[in-house]
N, CA, C and O atoms as a GROMACS GRO file, in nm:
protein
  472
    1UNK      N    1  -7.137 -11.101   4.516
    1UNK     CA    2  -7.033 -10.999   4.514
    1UNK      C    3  -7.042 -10.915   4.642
    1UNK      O    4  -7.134 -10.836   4.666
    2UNK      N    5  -6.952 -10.938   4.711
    2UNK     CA    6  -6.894 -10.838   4.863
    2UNK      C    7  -6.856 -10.692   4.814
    2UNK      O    8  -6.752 -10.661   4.756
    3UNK      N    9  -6.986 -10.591   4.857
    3UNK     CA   10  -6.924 -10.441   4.796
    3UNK      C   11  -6.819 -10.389   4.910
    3UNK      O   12  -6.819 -10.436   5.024
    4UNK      N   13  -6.739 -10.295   4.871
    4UNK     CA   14  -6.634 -10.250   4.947
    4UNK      C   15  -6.669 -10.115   5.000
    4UNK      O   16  -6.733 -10.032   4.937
    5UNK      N   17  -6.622 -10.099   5.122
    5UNK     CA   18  -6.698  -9.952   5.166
    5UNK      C   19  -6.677  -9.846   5.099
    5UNK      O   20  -6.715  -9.750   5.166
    6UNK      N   21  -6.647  -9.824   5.029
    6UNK     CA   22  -6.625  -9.696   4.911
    6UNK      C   23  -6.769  -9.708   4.815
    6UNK      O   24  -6.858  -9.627   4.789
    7UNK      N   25  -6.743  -9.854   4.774
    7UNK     CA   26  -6.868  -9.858   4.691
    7UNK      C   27  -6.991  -9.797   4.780
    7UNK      O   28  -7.060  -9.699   4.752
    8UNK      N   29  -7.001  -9.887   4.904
    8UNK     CA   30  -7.136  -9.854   4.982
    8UNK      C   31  -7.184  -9.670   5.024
    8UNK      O   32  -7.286  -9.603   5.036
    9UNK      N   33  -7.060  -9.657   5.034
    9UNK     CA   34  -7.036  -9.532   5.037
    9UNK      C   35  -7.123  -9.433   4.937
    9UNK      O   36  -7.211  -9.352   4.967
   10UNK      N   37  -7.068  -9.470   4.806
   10UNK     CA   38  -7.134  -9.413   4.712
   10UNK      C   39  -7.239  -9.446   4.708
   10UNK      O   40  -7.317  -9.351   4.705
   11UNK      N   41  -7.303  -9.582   4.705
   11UNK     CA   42  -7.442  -9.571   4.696
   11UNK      C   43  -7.538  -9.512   4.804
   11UNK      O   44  -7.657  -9.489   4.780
   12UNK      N   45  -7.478  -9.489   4.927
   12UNK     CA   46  -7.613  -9.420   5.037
   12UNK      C   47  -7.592  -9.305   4.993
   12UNK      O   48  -7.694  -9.240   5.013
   13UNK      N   49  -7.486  -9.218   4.925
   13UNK     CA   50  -7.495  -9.111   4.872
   13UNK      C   51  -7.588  -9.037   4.820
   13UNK      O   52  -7.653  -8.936   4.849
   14UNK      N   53  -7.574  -9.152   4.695
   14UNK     CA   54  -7.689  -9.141   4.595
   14UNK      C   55  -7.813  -9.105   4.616
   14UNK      O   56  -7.882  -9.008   4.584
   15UNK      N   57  -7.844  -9.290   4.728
   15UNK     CA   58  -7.978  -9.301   4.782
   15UNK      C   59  -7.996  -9.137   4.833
   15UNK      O   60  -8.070  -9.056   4.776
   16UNK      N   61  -7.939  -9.120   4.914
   16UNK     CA   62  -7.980  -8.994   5.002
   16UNK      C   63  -8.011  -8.847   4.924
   16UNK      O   64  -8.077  -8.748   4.955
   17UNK      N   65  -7.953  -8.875   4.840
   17UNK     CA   66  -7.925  -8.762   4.722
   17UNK      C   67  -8.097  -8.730   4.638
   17UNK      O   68  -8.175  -8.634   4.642
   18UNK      N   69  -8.101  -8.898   4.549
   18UNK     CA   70  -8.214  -8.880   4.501
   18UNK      C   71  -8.310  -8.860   4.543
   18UNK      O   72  -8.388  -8.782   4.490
   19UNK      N   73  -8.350  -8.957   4.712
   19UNK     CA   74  -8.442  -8.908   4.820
   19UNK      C   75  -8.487  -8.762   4.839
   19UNK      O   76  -8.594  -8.713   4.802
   20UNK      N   77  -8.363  -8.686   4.921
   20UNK     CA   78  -8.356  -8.543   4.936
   20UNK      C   79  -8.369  -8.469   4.827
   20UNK      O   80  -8.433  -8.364   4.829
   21UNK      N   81  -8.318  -8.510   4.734
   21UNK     CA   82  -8.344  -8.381   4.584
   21UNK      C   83  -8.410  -8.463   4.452
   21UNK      O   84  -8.380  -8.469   4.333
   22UNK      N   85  -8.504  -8.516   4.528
   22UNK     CA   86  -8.575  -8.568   4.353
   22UNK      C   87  -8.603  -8.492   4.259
   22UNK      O   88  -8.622  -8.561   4.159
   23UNK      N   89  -8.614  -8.389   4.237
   23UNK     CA   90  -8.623  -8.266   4.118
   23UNK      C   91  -8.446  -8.265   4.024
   23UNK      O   92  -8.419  -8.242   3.906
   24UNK      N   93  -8.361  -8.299   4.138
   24UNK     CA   94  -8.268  -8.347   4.048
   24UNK      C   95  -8.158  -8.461   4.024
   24UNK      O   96  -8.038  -8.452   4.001
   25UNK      N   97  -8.235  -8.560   4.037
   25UNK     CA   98  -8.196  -8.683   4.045
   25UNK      C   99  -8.093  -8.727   3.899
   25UNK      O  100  -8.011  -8.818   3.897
   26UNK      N  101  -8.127  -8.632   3.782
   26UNK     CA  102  -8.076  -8.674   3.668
   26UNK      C  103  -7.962  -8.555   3.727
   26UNK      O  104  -7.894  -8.561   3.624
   27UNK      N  105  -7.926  -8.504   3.769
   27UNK     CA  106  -7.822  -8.400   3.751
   27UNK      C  107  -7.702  -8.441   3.852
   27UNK      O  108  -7.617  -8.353   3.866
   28UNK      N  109  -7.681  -8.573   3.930
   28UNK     CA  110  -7.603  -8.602   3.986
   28UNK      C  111  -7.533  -8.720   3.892
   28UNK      O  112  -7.606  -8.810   3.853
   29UNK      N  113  -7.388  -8.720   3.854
   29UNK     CA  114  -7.326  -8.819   3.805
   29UNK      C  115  -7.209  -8.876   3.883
   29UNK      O  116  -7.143  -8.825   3.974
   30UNK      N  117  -7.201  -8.988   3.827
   30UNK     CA  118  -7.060  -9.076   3.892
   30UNK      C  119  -7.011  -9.129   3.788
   30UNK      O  120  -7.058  -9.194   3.695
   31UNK      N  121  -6.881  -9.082   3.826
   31UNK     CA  122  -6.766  -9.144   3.740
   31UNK      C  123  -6.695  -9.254   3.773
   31UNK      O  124  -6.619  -9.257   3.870
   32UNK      N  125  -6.719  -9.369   3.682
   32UNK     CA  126  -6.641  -9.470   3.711
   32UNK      C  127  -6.481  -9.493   3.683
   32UNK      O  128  -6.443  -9.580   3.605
   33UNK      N  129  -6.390  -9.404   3.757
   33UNK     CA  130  -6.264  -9.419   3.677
   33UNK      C  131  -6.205  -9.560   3.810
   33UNK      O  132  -6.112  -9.626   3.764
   34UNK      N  133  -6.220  -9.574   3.858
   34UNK     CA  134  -6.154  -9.713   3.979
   34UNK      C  135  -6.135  -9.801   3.966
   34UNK      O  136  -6.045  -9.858   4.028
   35UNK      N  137  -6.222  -9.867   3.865
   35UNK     CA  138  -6.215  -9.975   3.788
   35UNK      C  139  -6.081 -10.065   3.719
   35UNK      O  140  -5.999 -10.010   3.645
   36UNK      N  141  -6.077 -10.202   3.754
   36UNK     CA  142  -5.931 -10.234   3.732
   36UNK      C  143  -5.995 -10.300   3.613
   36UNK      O  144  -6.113 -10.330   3.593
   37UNK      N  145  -5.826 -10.324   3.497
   37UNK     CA  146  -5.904 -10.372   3.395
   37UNK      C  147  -5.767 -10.406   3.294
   37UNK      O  148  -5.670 -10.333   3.275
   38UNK      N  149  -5.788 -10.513   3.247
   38UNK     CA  150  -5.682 -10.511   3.114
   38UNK      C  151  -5.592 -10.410   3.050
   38UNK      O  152  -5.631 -10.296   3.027
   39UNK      N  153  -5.468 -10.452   3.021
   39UNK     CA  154  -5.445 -10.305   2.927
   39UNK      C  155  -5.504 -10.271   2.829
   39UNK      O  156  -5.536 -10.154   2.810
   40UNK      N  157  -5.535 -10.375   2.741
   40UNK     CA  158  -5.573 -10.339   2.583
   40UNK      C  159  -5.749 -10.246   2.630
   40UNK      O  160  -5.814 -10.170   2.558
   41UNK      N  161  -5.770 -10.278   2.728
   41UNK     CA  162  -5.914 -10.226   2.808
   41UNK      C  163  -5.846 -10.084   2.846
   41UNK      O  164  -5.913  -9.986   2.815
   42UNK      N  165  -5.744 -10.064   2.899
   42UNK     CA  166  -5.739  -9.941   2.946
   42UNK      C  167  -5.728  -9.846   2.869
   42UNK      O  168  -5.776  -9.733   2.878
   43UNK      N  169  -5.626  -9.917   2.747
   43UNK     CA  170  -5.614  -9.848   2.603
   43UNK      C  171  -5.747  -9.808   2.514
   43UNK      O  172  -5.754  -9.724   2.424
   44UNK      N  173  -5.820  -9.868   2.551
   44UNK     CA  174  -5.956  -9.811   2.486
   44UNK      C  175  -6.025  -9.713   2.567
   44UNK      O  176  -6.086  -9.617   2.520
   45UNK      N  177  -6.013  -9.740   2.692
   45UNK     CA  178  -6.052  -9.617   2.806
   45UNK      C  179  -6.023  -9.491   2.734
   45UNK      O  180  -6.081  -9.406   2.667
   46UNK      N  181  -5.901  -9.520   2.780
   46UNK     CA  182  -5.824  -9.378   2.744
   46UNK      C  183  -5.845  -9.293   2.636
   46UNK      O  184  -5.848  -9.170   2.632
   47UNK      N  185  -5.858  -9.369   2.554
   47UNK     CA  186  -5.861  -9.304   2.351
   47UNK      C  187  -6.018  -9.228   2.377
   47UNK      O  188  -6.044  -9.111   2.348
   48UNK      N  189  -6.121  -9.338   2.448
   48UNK     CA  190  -6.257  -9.321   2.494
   48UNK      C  191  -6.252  -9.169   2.606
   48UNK      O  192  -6.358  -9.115   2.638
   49UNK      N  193  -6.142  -9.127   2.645
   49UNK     CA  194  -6.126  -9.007   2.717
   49UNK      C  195  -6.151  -9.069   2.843
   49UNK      O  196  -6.203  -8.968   2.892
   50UNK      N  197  -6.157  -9.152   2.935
   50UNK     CA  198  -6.145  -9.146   3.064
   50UNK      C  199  -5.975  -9.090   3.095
   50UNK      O  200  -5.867  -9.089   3.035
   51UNK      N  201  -6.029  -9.051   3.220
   51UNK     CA  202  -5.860  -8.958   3.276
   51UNK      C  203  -5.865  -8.999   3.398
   51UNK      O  204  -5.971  -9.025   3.454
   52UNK      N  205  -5.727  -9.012   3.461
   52UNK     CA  206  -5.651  -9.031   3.612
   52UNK      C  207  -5.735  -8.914   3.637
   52UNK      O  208  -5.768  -8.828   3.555
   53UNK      N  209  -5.777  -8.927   3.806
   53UNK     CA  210  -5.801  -8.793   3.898
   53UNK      C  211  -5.942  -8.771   3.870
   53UNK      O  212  -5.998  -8.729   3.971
   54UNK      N  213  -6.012  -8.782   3.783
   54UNK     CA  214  -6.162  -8.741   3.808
   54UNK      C  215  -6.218  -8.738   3.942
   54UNK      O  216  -6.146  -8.789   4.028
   55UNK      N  217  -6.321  -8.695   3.976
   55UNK     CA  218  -6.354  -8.702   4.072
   55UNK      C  219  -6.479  -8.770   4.071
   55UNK      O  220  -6.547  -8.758   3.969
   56UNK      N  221  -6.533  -8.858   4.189
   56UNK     CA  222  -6.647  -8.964   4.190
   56UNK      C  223  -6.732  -8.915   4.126
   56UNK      O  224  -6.747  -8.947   4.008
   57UNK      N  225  -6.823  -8.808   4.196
   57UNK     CA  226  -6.964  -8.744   4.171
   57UNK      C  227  -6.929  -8.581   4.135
   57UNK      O  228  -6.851  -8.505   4.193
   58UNK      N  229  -7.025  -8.553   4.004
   58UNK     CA  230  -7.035  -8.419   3.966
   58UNK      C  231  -7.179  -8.372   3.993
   58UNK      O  232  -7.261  -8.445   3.938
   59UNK      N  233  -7.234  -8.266   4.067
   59UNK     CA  234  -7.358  -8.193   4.088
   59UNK      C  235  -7.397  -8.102   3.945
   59UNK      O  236  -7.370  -7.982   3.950
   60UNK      N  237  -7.451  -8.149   3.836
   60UNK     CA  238  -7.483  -8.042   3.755
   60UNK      C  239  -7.562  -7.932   3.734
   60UNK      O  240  -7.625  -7.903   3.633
   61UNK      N  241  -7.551  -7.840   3.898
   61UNK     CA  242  -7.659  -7.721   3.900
   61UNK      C  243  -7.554  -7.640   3.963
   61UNK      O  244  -7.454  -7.669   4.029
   62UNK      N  245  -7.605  -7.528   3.921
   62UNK     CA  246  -7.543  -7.408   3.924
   62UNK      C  247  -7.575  -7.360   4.090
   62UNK      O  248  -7.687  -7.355   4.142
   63UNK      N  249  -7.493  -7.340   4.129
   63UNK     CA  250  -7.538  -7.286   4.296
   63UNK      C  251  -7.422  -7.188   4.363
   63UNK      O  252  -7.316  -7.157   4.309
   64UNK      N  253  -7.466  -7.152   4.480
   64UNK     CA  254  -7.330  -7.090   4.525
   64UNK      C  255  -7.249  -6.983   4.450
   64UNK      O  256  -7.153  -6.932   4.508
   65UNK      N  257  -7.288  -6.941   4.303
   65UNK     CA  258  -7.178  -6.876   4.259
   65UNK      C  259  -7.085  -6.971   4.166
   65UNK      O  260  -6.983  -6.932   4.109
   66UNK      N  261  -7.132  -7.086   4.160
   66UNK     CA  262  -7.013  -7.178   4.132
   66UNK      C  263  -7.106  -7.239   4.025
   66UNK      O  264  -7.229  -7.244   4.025
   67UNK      N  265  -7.006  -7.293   3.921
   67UNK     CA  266  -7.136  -7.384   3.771
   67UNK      C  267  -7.151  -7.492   3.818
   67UNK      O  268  -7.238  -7.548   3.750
   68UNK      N  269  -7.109  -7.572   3.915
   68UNK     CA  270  -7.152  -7.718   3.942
   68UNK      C  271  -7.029  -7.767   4.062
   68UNK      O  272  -6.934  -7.694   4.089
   69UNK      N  273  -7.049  -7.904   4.128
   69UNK     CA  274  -6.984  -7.942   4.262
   69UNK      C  275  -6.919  -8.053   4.187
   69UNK      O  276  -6.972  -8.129   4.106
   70UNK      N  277  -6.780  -8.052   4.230
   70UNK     CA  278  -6.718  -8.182   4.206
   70UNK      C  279  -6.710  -8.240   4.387
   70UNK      O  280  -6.709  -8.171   4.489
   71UNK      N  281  -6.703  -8.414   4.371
   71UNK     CA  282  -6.720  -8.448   4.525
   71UNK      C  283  -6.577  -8.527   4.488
   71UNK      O  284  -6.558  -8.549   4.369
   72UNK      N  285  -6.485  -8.566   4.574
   72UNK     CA  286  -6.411  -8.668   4.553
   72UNK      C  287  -6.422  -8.731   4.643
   72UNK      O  288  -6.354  -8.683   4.734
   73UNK      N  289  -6.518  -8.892   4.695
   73UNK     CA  290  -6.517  -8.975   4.774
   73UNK      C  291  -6.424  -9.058   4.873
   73UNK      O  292  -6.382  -9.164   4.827
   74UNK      N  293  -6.392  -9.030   4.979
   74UNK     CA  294  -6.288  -9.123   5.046
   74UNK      C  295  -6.326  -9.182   5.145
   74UNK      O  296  -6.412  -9.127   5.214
   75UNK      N  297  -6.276  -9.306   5.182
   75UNK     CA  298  -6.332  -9.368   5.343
   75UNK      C  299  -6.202  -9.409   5.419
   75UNK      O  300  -6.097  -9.414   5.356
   76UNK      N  301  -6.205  -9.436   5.541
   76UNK     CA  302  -6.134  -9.470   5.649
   76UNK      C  303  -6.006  -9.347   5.626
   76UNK      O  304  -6.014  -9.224   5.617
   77UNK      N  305  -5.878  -9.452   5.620
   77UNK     CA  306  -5.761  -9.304   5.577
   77UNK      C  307  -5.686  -9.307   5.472
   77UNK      O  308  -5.564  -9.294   5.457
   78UNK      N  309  -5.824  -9.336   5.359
   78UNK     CA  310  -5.726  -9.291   5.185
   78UNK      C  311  -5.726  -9.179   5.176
   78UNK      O  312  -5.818  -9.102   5.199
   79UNK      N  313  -5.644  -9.163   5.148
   79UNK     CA  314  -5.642  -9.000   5.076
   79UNK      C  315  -5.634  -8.983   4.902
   79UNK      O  316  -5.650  -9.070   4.816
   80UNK      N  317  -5.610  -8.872   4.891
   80UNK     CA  318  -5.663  -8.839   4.788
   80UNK      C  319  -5.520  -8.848   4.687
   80UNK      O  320  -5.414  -8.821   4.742
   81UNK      N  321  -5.521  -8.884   4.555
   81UNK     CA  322  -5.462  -8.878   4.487
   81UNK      C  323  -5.329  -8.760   4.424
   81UNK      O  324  -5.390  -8.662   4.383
   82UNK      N  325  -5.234  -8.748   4.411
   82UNK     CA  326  -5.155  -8.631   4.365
   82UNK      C  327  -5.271  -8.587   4.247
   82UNK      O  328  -5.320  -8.474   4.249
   83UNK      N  329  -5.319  -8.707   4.126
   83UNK     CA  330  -5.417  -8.633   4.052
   83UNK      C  331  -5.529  -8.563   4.055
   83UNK      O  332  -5.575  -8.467   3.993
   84UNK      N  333  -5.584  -8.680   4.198
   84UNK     CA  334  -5.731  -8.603   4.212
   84UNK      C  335  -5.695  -8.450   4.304
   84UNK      O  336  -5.783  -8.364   4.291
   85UNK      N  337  -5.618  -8.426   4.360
   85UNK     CA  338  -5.580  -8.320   4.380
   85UNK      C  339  -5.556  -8.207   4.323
   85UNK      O  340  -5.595  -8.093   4.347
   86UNK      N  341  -5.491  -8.249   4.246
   86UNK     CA  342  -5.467  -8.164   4.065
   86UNK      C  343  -5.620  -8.098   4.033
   86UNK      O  344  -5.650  -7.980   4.045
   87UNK      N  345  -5.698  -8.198   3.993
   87UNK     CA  346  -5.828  -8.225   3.971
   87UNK      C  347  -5.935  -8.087   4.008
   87UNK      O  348  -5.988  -7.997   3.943
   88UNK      N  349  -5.930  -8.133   4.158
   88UNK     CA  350  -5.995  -8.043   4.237
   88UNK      C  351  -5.989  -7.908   4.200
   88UNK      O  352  -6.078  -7.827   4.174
   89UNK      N  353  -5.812  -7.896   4.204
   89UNK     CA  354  -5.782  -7.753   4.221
   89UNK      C  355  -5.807  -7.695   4.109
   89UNK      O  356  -5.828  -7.574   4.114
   90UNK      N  357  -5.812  -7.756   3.993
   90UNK     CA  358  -5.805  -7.711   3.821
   90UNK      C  359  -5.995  -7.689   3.842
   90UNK      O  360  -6.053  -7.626   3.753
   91UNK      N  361  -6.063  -7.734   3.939
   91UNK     CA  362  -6.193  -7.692   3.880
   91UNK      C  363  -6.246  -7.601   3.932
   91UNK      O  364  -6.345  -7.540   3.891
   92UNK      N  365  -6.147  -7.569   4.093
   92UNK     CA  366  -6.196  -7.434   4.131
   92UNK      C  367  -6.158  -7.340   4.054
   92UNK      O  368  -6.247  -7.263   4.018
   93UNK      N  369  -6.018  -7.316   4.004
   93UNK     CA  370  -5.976  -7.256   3.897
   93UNK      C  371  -6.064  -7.204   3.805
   93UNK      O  372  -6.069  -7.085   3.775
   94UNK      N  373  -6.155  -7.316   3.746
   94UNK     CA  374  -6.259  -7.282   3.676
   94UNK      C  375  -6.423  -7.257   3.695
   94UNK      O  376  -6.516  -7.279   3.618
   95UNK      N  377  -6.420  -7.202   3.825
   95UNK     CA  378  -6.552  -7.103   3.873
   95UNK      C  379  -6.656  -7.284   3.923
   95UNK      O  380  -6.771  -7.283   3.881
   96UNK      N  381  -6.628  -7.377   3.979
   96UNK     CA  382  -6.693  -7.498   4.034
   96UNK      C  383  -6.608  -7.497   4.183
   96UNK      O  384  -6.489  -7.488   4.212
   97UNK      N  385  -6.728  -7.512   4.258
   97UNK     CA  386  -6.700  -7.600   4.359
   97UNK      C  387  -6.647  -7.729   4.342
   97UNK      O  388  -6.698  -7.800   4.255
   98UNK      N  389  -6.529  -7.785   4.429
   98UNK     CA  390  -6.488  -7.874   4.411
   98UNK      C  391  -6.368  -7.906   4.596
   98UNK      O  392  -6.274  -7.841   4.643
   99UNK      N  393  -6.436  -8.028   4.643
   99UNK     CA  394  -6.429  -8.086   4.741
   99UNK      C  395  -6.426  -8.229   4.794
   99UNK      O  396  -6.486  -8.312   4.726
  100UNK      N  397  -6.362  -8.270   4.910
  100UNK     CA  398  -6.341  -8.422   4.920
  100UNK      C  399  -6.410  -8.433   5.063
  100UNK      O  400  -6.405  -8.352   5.155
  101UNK      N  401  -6.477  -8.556   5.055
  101UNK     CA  402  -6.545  -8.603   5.217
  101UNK      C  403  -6.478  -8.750   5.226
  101UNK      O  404  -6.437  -8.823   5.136
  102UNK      N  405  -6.483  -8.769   5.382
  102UNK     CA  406  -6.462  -8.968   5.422
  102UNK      C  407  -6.556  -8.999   5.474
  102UNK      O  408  -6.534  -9.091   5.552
  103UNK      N  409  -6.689  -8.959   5.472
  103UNK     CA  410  -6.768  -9.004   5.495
  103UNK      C  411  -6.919  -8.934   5.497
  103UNK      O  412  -6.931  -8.812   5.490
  104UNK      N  413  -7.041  -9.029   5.508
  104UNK     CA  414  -7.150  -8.934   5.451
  104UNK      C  415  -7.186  -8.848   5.499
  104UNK      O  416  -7.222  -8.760   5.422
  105UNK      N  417  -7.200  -8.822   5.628
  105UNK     CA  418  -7.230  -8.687   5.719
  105UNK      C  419  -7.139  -8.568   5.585
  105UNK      O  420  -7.186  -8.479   5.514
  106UNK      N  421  -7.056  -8.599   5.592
  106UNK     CA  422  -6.963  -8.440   5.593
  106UNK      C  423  -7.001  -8.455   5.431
  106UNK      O  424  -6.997  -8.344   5.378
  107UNK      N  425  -7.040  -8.569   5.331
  107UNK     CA  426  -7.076  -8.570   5.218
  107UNK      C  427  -7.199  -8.476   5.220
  107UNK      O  428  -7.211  -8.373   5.154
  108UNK      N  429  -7.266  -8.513   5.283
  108UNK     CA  430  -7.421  -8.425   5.280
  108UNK      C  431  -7.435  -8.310   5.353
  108UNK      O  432  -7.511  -8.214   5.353
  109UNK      N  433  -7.295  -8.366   5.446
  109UNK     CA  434  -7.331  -8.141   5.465
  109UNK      C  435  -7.250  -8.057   5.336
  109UNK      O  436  -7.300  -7.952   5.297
  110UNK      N  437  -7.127  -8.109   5.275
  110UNK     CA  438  -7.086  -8.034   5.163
  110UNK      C  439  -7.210  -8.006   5.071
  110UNK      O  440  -7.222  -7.891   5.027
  111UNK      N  441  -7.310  -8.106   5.037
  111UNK     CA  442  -7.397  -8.089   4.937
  111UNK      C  443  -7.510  -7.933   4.961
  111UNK      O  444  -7.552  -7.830   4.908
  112UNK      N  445  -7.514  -8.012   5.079
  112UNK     CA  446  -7.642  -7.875   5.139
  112UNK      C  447  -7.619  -7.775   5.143
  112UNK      O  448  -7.712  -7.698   5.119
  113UNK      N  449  -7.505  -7.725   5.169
  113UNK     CA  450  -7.443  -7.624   5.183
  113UNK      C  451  -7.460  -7.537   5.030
  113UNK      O  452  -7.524  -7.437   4.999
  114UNK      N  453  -7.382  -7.614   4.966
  114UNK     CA  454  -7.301  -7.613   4.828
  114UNK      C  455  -7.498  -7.540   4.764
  114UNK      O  456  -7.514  -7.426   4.719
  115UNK      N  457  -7.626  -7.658   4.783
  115UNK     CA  458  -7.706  -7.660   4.690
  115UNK      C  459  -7.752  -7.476   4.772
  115UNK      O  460  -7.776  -7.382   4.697
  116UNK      N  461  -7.757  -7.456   4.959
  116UNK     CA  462  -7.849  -7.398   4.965
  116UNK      C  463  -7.710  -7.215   5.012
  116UNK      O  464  -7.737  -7.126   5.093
  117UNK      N  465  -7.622  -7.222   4.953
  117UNK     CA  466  -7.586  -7.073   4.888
  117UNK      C  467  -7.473  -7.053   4.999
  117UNK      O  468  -7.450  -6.938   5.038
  118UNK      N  469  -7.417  -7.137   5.040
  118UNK     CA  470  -7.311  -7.138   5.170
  118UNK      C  471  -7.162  -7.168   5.134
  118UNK      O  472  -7.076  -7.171   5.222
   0.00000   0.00000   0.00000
């Protein structure tokens, strides 16, 4: 299986993530909503609560002032969804950081920032 740079994307994330912050390695999640799939599959998604617009990775620590980081992942020149847009904005709304990178530099400076009070 040939991963696609989004995928790879996410995983040096990670890597870099759990590396740099092993104390909270359980507190970083990814959401798999990208996934293509049957209807009668999507129909179970859905009932199962997956939603359009999530965003890739959630930070579950409190930092910044903010209860936790939403990331929304992009590479080359996707942009971001009318939902995941929605998304974003509904979680600053609700006292979270919430932000999009295209790539890992600017992924890991949002993080650092975000973890060290910026």
């Amino acid at each position: 299986m040939t991963l696609q740079p989004e995928q790879i994307f996410h995983i040096n994330l990670i890597n870099w993530f759990t590396y740099t912050y092993p104390q909270y390695e359980n507190d970083i999640h990814h959401f798999a909503n990208e996934r293509r799939c049957h209807v009668q599959q999507g129909r179970v998604l859905k009932r199962m609560g997956v939603k359009k617009g999530v965003s890739d990775i959630f930070i579950a620590i409190p930092a910044s002032n903010k209860s936790g980081l939403w990331l929304e992942l992009k590479v080359n020149k996707n942009k971001p969804s009318k939902e995941q847009l929605e998304f974003l904005e509904r979680k600053i709304e609700r006292g979270y950081a919430a932000n999009c990178a295209w790539d890992l530099e600017q992924a890991i400076s949002i993080i650092n920032n975000y973890l060290q009070g910026y």
